[in-house]
C-alpha positions as a Markdown table, in Angstrom:
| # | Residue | x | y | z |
|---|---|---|---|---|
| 1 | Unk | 106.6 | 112.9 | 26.8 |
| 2 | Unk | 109.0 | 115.1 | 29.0 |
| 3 | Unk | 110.8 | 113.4 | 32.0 |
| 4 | Unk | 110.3 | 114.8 | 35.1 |
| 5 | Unk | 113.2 | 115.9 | 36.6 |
| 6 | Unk | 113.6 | 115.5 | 40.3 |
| 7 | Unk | 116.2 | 117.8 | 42.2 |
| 8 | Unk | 119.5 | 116.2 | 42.9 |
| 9 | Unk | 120.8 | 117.4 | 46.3 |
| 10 | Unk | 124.3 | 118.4 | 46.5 |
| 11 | Unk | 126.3 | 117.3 | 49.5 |
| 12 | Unk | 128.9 | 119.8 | 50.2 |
| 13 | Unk | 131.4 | 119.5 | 52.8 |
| 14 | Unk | 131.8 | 122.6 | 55.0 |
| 15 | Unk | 135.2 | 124.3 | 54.8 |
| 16 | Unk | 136.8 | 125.9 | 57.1 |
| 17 | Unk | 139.0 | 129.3 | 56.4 |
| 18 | Unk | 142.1 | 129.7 | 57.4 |
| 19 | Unk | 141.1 | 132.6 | 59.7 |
| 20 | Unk | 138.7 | 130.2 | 61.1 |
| 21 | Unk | 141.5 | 127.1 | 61.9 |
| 22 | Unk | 143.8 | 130.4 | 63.0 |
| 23 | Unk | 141.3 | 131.3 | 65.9 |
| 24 | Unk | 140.5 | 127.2 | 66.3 |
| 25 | Unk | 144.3 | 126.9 | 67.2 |
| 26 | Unk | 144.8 | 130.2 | 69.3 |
| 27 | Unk | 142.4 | 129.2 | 71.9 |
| 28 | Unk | 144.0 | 125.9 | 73.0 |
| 29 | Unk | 147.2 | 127.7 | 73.2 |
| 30 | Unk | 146.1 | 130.5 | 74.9 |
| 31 | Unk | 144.9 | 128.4 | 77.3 |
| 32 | Unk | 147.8 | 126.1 | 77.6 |
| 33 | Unk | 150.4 | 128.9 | 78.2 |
| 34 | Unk | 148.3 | 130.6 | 81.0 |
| 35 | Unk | 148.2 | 127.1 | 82.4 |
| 36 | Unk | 151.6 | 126.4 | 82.5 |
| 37 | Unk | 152.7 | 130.0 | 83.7 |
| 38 | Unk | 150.2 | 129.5 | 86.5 |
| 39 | Unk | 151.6 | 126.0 | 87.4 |
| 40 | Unk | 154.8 | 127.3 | 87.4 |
| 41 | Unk | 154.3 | 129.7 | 89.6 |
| 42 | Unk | 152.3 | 127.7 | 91.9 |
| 43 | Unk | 155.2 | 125.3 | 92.4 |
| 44 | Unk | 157.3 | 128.1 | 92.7 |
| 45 | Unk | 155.7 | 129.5 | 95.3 |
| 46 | Unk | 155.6 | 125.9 | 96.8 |
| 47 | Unk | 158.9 | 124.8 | 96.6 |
| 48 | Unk | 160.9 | 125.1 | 99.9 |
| 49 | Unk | 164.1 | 127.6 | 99.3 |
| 50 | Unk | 165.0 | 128.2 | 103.0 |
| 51 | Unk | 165.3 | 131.0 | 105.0 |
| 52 | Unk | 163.2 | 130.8 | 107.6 |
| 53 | Unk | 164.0 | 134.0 | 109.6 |
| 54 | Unk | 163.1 | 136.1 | 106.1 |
| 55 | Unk | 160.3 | 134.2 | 105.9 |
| 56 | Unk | 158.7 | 135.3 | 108.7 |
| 57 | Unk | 158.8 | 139.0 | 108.2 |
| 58 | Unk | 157.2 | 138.8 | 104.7 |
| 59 | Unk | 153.3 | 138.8 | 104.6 |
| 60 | Unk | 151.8 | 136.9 | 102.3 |
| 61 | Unk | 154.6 | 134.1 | 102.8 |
| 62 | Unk | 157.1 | 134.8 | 99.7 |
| 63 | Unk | 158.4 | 131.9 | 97.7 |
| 64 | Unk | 159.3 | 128.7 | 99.5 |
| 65 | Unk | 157.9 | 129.7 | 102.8 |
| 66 | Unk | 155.7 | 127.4 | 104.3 |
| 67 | Unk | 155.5 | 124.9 | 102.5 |
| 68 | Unk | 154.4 | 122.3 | 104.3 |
| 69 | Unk | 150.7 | 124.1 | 103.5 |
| 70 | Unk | 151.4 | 124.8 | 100.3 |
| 71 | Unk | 152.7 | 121.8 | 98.4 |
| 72 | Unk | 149.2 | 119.7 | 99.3 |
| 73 | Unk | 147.3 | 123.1 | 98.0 |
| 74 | Unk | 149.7 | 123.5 | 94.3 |
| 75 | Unk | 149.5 | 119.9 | 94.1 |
| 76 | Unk | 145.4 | 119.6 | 93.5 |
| 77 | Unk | 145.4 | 122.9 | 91.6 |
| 78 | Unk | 147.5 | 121.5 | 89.5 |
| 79 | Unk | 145.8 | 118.7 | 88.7 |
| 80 | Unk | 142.7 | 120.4 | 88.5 |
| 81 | Unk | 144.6 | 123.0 | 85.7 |
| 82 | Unk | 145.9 | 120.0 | 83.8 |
| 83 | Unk | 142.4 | 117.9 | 83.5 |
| 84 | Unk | 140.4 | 121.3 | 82.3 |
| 85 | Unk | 142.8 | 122.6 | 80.1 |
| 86 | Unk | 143.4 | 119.0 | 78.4 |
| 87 | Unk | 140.0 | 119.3 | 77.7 |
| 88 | Unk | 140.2 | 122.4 | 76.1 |
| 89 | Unk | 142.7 | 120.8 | 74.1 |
| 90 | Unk | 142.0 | 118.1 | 73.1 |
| 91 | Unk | 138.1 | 119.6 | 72.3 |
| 92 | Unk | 139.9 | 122.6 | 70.0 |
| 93 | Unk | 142.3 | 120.6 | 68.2 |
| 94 | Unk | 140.3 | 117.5 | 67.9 |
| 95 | Unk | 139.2 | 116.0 | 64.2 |
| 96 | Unk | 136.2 | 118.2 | 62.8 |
| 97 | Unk | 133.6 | 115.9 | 63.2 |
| 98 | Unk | 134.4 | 115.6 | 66.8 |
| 99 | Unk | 134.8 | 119.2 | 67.6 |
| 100 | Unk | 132.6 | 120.8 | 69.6 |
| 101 | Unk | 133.1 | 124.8 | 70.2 |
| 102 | Unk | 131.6 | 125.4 | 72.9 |
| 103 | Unk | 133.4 | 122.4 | 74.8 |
| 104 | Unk | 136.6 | 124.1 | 74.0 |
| 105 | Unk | 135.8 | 127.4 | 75.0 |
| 106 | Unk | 134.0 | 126.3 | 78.3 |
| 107 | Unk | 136.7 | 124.2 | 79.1 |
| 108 | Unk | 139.4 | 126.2 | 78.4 |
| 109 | Unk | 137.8 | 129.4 | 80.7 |
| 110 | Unk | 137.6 | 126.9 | 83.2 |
| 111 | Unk | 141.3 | 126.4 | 83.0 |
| 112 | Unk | 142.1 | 130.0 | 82.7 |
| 113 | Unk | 139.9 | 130.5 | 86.0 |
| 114 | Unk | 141.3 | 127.9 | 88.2 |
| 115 | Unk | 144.8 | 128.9 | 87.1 |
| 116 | Unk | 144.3 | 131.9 | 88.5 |
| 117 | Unk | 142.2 | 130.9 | 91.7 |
| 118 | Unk | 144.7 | 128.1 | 92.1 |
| 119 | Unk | 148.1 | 130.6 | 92.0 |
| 120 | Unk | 146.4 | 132.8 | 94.2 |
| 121 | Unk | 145.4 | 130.0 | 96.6 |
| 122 | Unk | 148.9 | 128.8 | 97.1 |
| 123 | Unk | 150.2 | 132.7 | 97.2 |
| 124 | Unk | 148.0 | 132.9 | 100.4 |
| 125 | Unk | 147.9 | 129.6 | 101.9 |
């Protein structure tokens, strides 16, 4: 009498290439760098330098002028850069069963966007 022979499964885990944990890494760091370049700038733009009669011949204000309106203004885009882009972060570097792609790269375009909206916000506040 022949056994019948019932298909094993095979559970193999998914690897990932190195080309694949290359781009996985890139992202976050992409996105960190534009953030902190825009935060930067934001601040600088914000901080007050002095020089008031300079300042007011220069349109859009130049760094450290007026910054009573503009500390208030670099001071929630700011915040708003850092919660996004710890998202992306945290969602691209993340353990594997945890990561989600699309989280990351949501997240981190989101960061990239209000970096720039946010540094060109303060420039013209």
């Amino acid at each position: 009498m022949a056994a019948e022979s019932t298909p094993q499964r095979l559970e193999v885990e998914p690897t990932t290439s190195g080309a694949a944990r290359l781009s996985r890494v890139i992202w976050p760091m992409i996105v960190a760098l534009v953030s902190i370049f825009a935060i930067a700038g934001m601040w600088w733009l914000a901080a007050p330098l002095g020089g008031e009669e300079t300042c007011r011949s220069i349109l859009p204000a130049g760094p450290g002028c007026a910054p009573d309106s503009r500390i208030p203004n670099a001071s929630m885009w700011s915040i708003a850069v850092v919660l996004t882009a710890g998202v992306s972060i945290w969602a691209g570097l993340s353990r594997p069963r945890l990561r989600r792609a699309w989280l990351s790269r949501a997240a981190g375009a989101l960061a990239i966007a209000l970096a720039l909206t946010g540094y060109w916000s303060v420039l013209y506040s």
